[in-house]
C-alpha positions as CSV (number, residue, x, y, z in Angstrom):
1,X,13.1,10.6,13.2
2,X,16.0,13.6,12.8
3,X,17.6,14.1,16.0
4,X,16.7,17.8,16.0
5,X,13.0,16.6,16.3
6,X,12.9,14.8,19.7
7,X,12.6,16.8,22.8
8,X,14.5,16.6,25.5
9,X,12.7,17.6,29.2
10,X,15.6,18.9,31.0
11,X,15.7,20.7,34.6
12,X,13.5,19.4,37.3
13,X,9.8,19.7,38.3
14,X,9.4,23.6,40.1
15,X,8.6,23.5,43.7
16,X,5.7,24.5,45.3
17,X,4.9,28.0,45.8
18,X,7.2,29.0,42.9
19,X,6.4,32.1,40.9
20,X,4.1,31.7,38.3
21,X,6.8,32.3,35.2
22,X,9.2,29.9,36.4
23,X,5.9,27.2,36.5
24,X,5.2,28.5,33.0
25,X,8.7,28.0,32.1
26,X,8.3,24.5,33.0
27,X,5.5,23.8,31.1
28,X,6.8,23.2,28.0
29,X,8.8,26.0,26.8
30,X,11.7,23.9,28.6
31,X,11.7,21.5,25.8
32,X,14.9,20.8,23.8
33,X,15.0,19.6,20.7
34,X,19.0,19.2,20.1
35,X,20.8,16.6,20.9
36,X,23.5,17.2,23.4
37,X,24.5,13.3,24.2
38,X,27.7,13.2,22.2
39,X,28.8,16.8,23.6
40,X,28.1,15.3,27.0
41,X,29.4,12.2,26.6
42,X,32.9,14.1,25.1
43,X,32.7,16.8,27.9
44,X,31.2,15.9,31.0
45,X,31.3,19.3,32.5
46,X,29.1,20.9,30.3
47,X,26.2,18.5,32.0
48,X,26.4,22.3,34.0
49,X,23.9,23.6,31.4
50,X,21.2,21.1,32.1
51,X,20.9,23.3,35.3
52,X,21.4,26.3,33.7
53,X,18.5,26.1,31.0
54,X,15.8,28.4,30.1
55,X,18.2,31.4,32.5
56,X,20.4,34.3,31.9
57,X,22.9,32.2,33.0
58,X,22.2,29.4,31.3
59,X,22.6,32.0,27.9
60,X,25.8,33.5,29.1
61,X,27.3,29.9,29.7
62,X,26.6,29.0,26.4
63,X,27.8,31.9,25.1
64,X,31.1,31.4,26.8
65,X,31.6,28.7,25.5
66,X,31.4,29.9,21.9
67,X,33.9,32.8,22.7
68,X,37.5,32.7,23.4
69,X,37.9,34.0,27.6
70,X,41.4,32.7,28.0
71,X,43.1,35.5,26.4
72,X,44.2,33.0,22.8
73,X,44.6,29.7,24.9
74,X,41.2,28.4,24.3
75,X,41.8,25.4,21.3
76,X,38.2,25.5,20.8
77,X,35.7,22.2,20.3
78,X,35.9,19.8,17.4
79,X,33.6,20.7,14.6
80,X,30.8,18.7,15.8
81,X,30.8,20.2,19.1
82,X,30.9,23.8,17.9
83,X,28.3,23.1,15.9
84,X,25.8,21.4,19.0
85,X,26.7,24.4,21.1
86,X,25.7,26.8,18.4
87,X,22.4,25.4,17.9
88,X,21.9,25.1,21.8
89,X,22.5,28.7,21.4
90,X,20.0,29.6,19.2
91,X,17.5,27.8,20.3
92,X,17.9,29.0,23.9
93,X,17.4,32.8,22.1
94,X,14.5,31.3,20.2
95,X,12.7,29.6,23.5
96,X,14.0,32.1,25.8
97,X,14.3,35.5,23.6
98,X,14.3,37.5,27.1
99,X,17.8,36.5,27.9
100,X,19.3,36.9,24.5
101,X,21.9,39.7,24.2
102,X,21.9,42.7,22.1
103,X,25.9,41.3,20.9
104,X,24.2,40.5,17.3
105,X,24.3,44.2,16.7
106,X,28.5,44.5,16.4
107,X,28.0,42.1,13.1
108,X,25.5,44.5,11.6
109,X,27.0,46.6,8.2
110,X,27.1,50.5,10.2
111,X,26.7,51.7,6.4
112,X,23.8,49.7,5.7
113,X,22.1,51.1,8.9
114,X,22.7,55.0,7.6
115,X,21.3,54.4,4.3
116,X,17.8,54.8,3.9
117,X,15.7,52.4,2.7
């Protein structure tokens, strides 16, 4: 079995009387299918996401991560790490599509969009 195909339940069961998305949420579309044991096991203090997942937040803090906020301090993660947070990252935007940001658009070729197809 590849790593990227078991699921991973993460968050908590919603309480009662919560609204109806958040219980739809929770069942199922919470599932994650990468591996984040190494990650965690490497840095502890991104067990924050586990919290954080299937949110806004939880998108923003991943994408945090995958830019430099420190003004050219940041070192960055070892390969392997970079590459776990990226694919948290796009699956979160493939699971959660409400919270992903328009960002994507600064990489698009501004002359490819004026020419007409």
């Amino acid at each position: 079995m590849n790593i990227l195909d078991r699921g991973v339940r993460v968050g908590s069961r919603p309480a009662k009387g919560a609204k109806q998305c958040d219980q739809d949420r929770f069942r199922g579309q919470r599932m994650r299918k990468t591996d984040v044991s190494a990650l965690y096991t490497a840095f502890p203090h991104l067990e924050k996401l586990e919290k954080l997942w299937g949110s806004k937040d939880g998108r923003d803090f991943i994408n945090a991560l995958l830019n430099d906020t420190r003004g050219g301090t940041r070192q960055g993660f070892p390969a392997e790490h970079a590459v776990t947070i990226l694919r948290l990252l796009l699956e979160h935007d493939a699971l959660f599509p409400q919270f992903e940001d328009s960002t994507g658009a600064i990489w698009q070729d501004p002359e490819r969009q004026r020419r007409p197809r």
